[in-house]
N, C-alpha and C positions, 0 to 999 in steps of 0.2 A: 488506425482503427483497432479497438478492442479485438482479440481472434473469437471471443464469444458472439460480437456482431457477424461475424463474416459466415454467409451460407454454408461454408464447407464444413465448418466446427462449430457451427450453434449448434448442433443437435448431437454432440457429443461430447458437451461440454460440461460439469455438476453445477453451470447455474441454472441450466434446460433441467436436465435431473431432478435438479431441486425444486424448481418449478410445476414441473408431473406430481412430485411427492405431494407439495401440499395440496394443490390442486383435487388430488384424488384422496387424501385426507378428508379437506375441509367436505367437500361436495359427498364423499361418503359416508362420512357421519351425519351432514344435516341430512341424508336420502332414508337412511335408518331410521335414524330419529322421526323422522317425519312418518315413514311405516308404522313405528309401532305405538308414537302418541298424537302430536299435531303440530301443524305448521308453525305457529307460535315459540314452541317448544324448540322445533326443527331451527327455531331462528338462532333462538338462545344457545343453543350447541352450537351451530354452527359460527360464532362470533365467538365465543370460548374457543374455539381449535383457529380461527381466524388469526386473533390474538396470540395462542401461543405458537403458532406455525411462524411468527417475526422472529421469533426466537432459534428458528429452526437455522442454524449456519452450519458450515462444513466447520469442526472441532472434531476433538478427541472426544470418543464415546460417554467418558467422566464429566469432560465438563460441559457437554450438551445437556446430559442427565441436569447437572448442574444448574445449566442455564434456562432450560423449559419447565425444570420444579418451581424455582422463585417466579418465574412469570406467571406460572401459573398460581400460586397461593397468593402472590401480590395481586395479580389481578381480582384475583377472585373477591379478595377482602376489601379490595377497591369497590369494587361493583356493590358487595354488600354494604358499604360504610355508604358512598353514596345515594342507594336506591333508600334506607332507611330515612337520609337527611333530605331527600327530596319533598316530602308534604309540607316541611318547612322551609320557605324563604330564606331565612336568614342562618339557618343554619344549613343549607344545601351551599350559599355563598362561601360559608367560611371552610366547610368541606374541598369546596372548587381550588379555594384559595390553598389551602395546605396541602391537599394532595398535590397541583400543580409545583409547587417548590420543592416538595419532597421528593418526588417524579425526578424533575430536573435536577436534583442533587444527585442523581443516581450516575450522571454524566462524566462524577468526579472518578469514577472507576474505570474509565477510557470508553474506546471504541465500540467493543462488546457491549456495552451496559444501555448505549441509545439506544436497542430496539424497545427496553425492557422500559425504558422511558415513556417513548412513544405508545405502546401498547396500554402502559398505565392511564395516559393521557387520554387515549382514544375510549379502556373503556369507561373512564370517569364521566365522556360527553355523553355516549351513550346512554348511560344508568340515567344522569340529570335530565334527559328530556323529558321525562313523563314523569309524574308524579306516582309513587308507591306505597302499599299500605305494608304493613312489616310480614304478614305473611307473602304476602305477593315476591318485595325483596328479598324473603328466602329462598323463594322458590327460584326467581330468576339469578340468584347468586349460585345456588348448587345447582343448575343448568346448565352455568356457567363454565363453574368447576370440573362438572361431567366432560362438556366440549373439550374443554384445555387438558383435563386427563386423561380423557380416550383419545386426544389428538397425540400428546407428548408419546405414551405407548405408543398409538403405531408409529411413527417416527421411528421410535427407540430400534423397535423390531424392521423397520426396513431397512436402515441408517445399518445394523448389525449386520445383516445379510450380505449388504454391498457394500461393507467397510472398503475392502481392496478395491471396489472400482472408484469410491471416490477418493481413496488415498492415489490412486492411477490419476483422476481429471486432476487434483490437485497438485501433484508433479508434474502433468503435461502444460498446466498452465505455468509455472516456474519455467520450463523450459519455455516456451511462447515469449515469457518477458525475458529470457537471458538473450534469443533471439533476436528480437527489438533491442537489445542491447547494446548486439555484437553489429547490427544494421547502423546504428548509432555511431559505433566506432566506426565503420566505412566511413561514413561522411565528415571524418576529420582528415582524409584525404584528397578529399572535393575541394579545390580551388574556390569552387565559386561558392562556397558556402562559410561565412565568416565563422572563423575559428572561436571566438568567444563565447558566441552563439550556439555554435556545437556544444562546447566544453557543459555550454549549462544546460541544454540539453540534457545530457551524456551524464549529469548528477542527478536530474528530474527523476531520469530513467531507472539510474541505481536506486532511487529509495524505492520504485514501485517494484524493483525484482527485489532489493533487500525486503518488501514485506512481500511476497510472494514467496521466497526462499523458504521464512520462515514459517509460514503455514505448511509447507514443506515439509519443515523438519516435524512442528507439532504430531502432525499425523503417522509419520513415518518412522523416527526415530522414538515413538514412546511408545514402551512397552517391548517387550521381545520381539523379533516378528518370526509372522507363522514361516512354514515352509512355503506357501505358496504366493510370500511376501518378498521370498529374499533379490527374486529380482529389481524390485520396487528400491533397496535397500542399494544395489547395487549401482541403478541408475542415480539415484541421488546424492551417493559420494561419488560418480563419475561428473556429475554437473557440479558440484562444487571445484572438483581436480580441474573441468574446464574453463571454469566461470575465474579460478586464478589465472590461467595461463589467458585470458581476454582481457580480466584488469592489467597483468603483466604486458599486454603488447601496447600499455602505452607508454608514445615514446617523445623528442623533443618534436614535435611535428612543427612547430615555426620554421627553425632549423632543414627541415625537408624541404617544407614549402620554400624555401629562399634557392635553394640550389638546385631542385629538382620542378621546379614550376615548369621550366620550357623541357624537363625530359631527360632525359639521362642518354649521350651518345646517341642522339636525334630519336629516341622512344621512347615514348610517354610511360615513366614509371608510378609517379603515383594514382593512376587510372588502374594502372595494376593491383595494386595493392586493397582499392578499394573494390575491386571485381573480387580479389580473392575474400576478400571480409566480407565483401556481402552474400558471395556463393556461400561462407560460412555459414551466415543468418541462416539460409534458405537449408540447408542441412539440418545445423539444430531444430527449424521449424517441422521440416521432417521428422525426426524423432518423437517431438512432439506430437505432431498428427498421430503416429504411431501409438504412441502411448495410447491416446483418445479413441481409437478403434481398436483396444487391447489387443495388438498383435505386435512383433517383433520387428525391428526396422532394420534397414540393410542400406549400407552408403549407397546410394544410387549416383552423387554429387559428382562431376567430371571435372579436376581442379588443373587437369595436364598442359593446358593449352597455355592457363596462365602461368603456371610452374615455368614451363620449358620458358617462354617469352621474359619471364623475370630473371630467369636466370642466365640466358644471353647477354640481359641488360647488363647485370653486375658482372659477368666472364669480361665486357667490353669495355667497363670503367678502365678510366687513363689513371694514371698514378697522379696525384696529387699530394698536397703540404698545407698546415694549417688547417683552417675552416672547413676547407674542401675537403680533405682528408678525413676529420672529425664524419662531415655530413657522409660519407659512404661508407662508413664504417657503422653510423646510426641507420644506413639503408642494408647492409649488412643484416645487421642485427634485428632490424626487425623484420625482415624476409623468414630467418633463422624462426622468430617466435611466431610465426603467421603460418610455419607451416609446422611448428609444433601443436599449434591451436587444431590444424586440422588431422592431424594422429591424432590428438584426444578424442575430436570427433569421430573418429572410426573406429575407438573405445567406448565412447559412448553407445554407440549403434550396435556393437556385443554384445555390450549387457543388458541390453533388451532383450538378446536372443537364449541365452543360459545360463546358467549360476556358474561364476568361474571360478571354483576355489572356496577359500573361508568366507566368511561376510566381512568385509571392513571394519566391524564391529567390535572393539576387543570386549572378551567375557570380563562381567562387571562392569564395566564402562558408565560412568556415572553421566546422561545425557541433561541432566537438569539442566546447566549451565546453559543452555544451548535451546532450553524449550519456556513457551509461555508459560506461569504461571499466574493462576488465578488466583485474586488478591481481594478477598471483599470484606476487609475488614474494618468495622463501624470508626475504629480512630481515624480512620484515613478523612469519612465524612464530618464528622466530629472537628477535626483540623480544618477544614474548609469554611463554617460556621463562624465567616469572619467578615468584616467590610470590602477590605483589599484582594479576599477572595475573585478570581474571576467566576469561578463554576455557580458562586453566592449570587452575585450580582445576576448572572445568566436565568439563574435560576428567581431569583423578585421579577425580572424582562417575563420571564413568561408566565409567572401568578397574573402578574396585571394582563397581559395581553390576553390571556383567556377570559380571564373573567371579564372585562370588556367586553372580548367576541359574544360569549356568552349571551351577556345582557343587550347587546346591540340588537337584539332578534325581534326586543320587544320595540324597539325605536321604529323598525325600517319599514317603508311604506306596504311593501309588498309580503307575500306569506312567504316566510323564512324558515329555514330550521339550523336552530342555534350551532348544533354540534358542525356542520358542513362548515360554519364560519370558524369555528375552534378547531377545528381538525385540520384546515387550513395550515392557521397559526401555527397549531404542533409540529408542521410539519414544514413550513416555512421558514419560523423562526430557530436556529441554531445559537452553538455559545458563538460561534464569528460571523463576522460580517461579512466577510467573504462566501461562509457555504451558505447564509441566508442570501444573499442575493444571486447565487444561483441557483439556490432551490425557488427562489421568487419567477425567476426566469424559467424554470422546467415547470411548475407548478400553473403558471398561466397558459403556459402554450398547450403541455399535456391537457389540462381542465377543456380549453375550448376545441384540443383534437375531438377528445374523448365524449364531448357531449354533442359534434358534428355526426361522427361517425353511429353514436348511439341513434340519434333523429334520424339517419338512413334507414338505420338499421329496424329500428320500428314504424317507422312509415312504409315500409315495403315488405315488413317478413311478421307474419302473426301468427304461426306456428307456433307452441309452447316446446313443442320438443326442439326445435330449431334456435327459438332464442337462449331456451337452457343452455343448448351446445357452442351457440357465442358465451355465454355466461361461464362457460368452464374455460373458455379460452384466456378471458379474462382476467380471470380467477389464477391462471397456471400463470401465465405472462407478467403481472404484478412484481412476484419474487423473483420471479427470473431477470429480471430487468433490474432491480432495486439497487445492486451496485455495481451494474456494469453502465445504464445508462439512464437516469433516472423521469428524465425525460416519460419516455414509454413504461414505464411504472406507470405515470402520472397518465397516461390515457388512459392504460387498463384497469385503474383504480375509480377513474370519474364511469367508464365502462359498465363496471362491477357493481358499484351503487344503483346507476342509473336501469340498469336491465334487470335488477334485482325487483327496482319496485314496480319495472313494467311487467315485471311476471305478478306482483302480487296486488300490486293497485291497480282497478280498471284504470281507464283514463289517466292513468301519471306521464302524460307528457310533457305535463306543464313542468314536470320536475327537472326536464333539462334546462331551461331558462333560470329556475330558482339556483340550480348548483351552479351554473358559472354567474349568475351576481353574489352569491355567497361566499364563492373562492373569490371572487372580483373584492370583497371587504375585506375576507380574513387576510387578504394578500397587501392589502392596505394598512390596516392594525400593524401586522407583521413588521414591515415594513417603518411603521412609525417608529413602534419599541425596540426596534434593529439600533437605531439611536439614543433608548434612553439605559442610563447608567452603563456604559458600553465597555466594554474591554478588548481596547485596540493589539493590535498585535507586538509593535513597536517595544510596547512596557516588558514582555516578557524577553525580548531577543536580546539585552546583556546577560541575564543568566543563559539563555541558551547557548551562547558564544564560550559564557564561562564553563560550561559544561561540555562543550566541543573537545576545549582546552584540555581539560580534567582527563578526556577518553582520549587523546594523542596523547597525553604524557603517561600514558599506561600502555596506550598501544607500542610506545616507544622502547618503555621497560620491557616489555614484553617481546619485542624484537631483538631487545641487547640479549636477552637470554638465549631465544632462540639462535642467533646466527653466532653468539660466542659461547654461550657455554653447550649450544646443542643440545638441549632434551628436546621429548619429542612437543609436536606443534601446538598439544592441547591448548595449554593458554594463552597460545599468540593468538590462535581461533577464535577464542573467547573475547582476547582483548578489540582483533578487529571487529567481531563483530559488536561491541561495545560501541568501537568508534564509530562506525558506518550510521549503525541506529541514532546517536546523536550528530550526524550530520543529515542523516534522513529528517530526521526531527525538526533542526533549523531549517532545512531549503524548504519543506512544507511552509515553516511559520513564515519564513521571507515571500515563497510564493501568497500566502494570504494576506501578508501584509499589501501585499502590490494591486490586490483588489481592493483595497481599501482608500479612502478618499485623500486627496495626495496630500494633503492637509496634515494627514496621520501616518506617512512613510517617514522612515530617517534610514538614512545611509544607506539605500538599496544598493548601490554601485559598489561600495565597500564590503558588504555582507556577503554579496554574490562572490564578491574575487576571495573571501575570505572563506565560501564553501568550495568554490573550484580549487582553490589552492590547496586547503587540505586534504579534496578526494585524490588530487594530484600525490600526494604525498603517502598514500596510500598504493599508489597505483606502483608510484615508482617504491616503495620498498617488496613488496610484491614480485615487481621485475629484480628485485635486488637478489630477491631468496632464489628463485630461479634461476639468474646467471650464477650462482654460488653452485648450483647444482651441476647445471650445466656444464661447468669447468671444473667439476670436482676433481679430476685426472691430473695426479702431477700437482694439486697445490698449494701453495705456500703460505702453509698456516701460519707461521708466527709475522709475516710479512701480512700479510690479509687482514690479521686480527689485530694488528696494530692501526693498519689504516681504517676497521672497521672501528675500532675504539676513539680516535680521532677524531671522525664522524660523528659519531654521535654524542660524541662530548662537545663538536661545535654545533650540534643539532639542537640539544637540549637548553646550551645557554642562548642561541639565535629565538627559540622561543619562551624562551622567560623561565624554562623549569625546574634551571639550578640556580644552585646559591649567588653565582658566580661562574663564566665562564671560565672552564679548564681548557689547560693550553694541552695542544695537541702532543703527543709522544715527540722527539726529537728527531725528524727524519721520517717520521711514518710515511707521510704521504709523498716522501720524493723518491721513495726507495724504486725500482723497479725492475721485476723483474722478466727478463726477455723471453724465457722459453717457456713464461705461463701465457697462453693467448687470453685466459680472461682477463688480463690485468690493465689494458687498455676501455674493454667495457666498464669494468669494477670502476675506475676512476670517472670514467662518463657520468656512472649511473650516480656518483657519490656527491657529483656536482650538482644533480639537479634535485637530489635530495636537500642539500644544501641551498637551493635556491626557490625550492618550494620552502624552508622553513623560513625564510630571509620572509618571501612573500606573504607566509601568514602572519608573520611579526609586523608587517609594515601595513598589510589591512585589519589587522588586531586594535594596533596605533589608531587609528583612521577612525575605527567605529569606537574606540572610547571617547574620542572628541567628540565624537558626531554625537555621543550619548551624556556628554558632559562628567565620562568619569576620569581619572588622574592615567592619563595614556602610562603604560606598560613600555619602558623603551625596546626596543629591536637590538638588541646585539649580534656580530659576526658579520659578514660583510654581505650588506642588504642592495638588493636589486633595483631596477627603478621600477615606479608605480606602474603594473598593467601588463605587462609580459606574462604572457601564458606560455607556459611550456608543457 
């Protein structure tokens, strides 16, 4: 469950926040507004600040500025270019039509830019339903403008005031999901829980902390921070120091599970280990909570009972050879990082409490690398302006779809209103297929909550001031909800409509039965053009593979540098976080592809071993740079650097990324030396490096067939199909 769902942290969460904000936005402009002119008026503001409050997301103060200015002057000219074309038929169509494409090109700027879509779209339905003379559409277009500009201001001015509290919710949530993480990892310890299964899991989970992370940084590392920031600063290079040493604690767990299934010296050792990682979770969530009721957190977490029991276990290991040997030595070793995991945690839980020192931060520090930038620049859209565009095609799916909804209002037996069927659509129809048909699914269930609960609620409560006060719940609940669970948006939105026109229309009860047959069409339409000109997902997943590729053979550059020629970690930081993003990137499109009709999957089995494989490869160089630390005492650089050059000379040609596989130094990897104790992990950790690349070469193979391109051969000695390690 989302921790924004759960009682304890809803109400201290910046989606609740956020929620109150608009909420007390929209409702306090249309209250003004309505004091000092008229309801009417009161309306038209308050859908101008409706509109721009979609806009209103947790960002940096620049690009919020940013993102509520264009909402708002796009909107505005929307509303006015429409309300103009409406006395005309044929030209309010062609309006529908252009704006609707134009709207939906705005998709091609990512994530950010949908609200700015949708908001286009909604007030485009708006403006069309009534016919307008040109003063009239003045006047409701600068009403308009008014709403959306007195909403963006207060925004601006409250968003400034509580910068630190929501740069705070927005790091407690990053910890929330490194927690879910670290819970994640427990249960690759769990027998009964199939290892594969886990594993993709345990990649699901990475992309949703790796974008969690990264609003993170947005907010916290840009720009200097104040003095009363620098905690903020300190806890979020403590959760990246810990969030390595949790990637780092993965290890060959097959290999575990084979030896340690029935327990180590008659007691259950990997029950242990999964106690101790998930006591972990439950610590970092601590903190977390912490964060969210802005006060300082303090280990409360008791790790002793399993500490001392673990460490019995391993005092009582028998001596063993071979396999056996190997596997206590990988239970070793990850006891070793399991309980380094939790010293970072008790670093963690400091620097909540006072600034220890300098900031983390060196002076000058160029954090770009590291921070979204905003990119709205017209060739990007201009580029898309093509057939085999998907954003193009998305974009014709929902000209047609509206204009349809539109015009269906005039067909349908019963009293309609056009825009409830469009607005639908809007909001239905997506560029995949996959979020349309779950937005198809929240959208129907919300729509018939939402107009049950409305029927109770006006059959038994006629109060105005009472139903006002559902009406602001509403109204807050909407945004709050929007992406954490969209479902209950979708009540609060059929809600918000519906108690809107029982306040201002006598008798509008009929209007619940018209809103859910009108979501019942648009949800139909939707639904049909979800089909036509379609862009499956499938088409896009060899470039995304090729682009994986592109971010391991940099992240790898990036490594050689780092562990042989030693500067510091800047750009290995950059390069992982390069790679992660493009593996985040693919297991999204494979997870949407898997929603899609089976008809239009290729290679699911392949893709998935081909993202586990590589987060694996990550994980384990991770643990690589660790145990190099770990054993820095005593070690033998020119012995290490050879075996390290070795490596990754049969790394690079295993995956395709030299010329030619280079032969290894002569001796590197037999040499060995006795009084270094890392140099038995070193060679563990080099193998499975080696057998993660083995595996991404042989699922690389897999999915060019599968795609019908000229398979890439697998060089170096490759594993068999399907081993997880």
């Amino acid at each position: 469950m989302h921790y924004a769902l759960a009682p304890r942290t809803f109400l201290f969460s910046h989606y609740f926040y956020t929620g109150l904000r608009i909420a007390f936005g929209i409702v306090g402009l249309a209250y003004f507004t309505y004091a000092v002119a008229s309801l009417p008026a009161a309306m038209a503001v308050a859908i101008g600040a409706l509109c721009t409050s979609l806009m209103d997301m947790p960002s940096p103060l620049r690009h919020k500025f940013n993102e509520m200015l264009s909402g708002v002057v796009m909107c505005s000219l929307t509303a006015l270019l429409v309300s103009l074309c409406s006395p005309v038929p044929w030209l309010l169509r062609t309006a529908i039509v252009l704006v609707s494409f134009l709207a939906s090109m705005m998709v091609v700027y990512g994530k950010k830019a949908m609200p700015l879509q949708f908001v286009a779209l909604f007030v485009m339905m708006l403006s069309s339903e009534d016919a307008a003379t040109p003063l009239e559409a003045l006047r409701e277009g600068g009403l308009f403008f008014l709403g959306g500009a007195g909403y963006m201001a207060y925004a601006m001015v409250v968003v400034w005031f509580l910068r630190r509290r929501l740069k705070q919710q927005v790091l407690a949530e990053a910890l929330y999901e490194l927690a879910s993480y670290t819970s994640t990892k427990a249960g690759c310890y769990d027998l009964e829980l199939a290892l594969p299964a886990q594993m993709e899991k345990l990649v699901r989970q990475q992309s949703v902390l790796a974008e969690r992370q990264q609003a993170s940084r947005d907010l916290i590392l840009r720009g200097r921070p104040r003095a009363d920031e620098a905690i903020l600063v300190q806890v979020h290079y403590a959760m990246f120091d810990l969030y390595e040493l949790v990637l780092s604690t993965h290890t060959d767990y097959v290999l575990l599970r084979q030896h340690f299934a029935q327990g180590a010296g008659g007691h259950p050792v990997l029950p242990l280990l999964a106690d101790l990682t998930g006591k972990a979770a439950l610590d970092i969530e601590s903190v977390a909570y912490a964060m969210t009721r802005d006060r300082a957190s303090y280990a409360a977490m008791d790790y002793h009972a399993e500490l001392s029991a673990l460490d019995a276990v391993l005092a009582a290991l028998p001596l063993q050879e071979g396999e056996a040997a190997e596997a206590q030595a990988l239970l070793h070793a990850t006891s070793n990082k399991i309980r380094d995991a939790i010293a970072m945690i008790r670093r963690l839980h400091a620097a909540t409490q006072a600034q220890q020192g300098p900031l983390p931060i060196a002076p000058g520090a160029d954090m770009t690398p590291f921070l979204t930038q905003q990119r709205y620049n017209i060739g990007i859209l201009l580029d898309n302006l093509r057939w085999t565009s998907p954003t193009f095609r998305y974009s014709l799916r929902v000209a047609m779809a509206i204009s349809l909804g539109l015009v269906s209002a005039a067909w349908l037996p019963w009293k309609t209103h056009g825009y409830w069927t469009a607005l639908t659509i809007a909001v239905v129809l997506k560029p995949s297929f996959s979020m349309t048909r779950q937005r198809r699914a929240d959208r129907l269930v919300g729509t018939l909550v939402g107009c049950l609960l409305t029927a109770v609620i006006l059959h038994f409560v006629h109060a105005p001031a009472l139903l006002f006060g559902f009406l602001f719940v509403a109204t807050a609940a909407g945004p709050t909800f929007l992406y954490v669970k969209y479902r209950y948006t979708a009540i609060a939105a059929s809600m918000q409509a519906l108690l809107l026109i029982g306040l201002t229309v006598p008798h509008g009860a009929s209007a619940i039965g018209e809103r859910l047959l009108d979501t019942l069409v648009g949800t139909f339409i939707a639904t049909f053009f979800s089909y036509v000109l379609p862009s499956w997902e499938y088409q896009n997943l060899p470039q995304l593979v090729d682009n994986v590729l592109d971010a391991n053979r940099k992240y790898i550059d990036a490594a050689i540098d780092l562990l042989l020629k030693r500067p510091d970690d800047f750009h290995y930081r950059i390069a992982r976080k390069g790679f992660m993003d493009s593996l985040g990137t693919l297991s999204g499109a494979l997870g949407r592809m898997l929603d899609e009709p089976a008809a239009k999957r290729r290679a699911p089995e392949e893709l998935n071993r081909f993202t586990v494989q590589n987060y694996l490869l990550v994980a384990h160089m991770a643990a690589l740079r660790l145990l190099l630390q770990r054993y820095a005492d005593k070690l033998p650089r020119a012995e290490v650097d050879a075996a390290l050059e070795a490596m990754f000379a049969e790394l690079r040609a295993t995956l395709g990324l030299a010329a030619q596989p280079a032969a290894p130094a002569a001796g590197a990897q037999t040499v060995w030396i006795a009084e270094w104790p890392g140099w038995a992990p070193l060679q563990r950790r080099l193998r499975l490096l080696q057998q993660d690349a083995a595996q991404v070469a042989l699922s690389r193979e897999a999915i060019d067939r599968a795609f019908g391109r000229t398979p890439q051969p697998a060089a170096g000695h490759a594993m068999a199909p399907g081993v997880l390690r």
